[in-house]
C-alpha positions as CSV (number, residue, x, y, z in Angstrom):
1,X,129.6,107.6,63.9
2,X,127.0,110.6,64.1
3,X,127.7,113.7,66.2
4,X,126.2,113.8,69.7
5,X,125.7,117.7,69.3
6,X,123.7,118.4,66.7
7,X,123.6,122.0,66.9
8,X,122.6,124.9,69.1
9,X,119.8,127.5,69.2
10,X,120.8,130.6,71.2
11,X,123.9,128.6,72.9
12,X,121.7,126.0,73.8
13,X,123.3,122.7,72.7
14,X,120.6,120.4,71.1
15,X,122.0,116.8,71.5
16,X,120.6,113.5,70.1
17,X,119.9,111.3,73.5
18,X,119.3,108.2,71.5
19,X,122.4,107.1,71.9
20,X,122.1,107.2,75.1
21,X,118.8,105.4,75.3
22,X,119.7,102.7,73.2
23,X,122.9,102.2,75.0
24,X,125.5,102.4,71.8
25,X,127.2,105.7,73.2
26,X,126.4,106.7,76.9
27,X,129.6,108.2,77.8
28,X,129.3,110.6,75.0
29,X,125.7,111.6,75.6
30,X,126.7,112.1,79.2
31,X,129.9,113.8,78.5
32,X,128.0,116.2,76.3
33,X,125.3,116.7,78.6
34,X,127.7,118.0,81.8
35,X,129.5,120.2,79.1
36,X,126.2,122.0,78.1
37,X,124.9,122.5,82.0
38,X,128.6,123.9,82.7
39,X,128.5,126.2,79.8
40,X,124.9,127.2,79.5
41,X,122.9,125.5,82.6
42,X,120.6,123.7,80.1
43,X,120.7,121.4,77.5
44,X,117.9,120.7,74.6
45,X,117.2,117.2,74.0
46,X,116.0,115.3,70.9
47,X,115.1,111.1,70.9
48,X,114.4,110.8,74.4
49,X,111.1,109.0,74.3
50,X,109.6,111.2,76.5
51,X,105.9,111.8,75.3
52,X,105.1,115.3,74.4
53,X,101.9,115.6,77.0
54,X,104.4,115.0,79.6
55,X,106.5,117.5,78.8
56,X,103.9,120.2,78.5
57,X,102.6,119.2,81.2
58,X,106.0,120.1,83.6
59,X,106.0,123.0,81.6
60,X,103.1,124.1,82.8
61,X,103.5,123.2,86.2
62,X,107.2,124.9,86.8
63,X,104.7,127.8,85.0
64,X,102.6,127.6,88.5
65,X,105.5,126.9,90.8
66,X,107.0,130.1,89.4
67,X,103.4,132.2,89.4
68,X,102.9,131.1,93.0
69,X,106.4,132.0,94.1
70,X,105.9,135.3,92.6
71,X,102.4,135.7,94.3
72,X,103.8,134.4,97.7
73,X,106.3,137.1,97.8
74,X,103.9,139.9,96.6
């Protein structure tokens, strides 16, 4: 069985989600998952099918969110 954590980059667990995706180890993916957000508050995910023009594009709107909220409060 592979490892669910695959490694970390400045305490930021990377973890392989396609066991969760493909429904062969769920609890593990999950359980993983909640440790990382306790311990760090973020988690960096590999093989989650999520196209990489979506993600850029939340990047880039939490990017505005944040500019606004800074502008708002001048």
């Amino acid at each position: 069985m592979s490892s669910i954590t695959l490694g970390d980059t400045s305490s930021i667990a990377i973890l392989d989600f396609g066991p969760f995706t493909d429904g062969s180890n769920k609890q593990r993916v999950a359980d993983a998952m909640l440790a990382s957000f306790k311990d760090t508050r973020f988690v960096y995910l590999v093989n989650h099918d999520v196209p990489k023009d979506k993600i850029e594009t939340m990047f880039k709107w939490v990017s505005e969110q944040r500019t606004n909220i800074l502008v708002t409060r001048g």
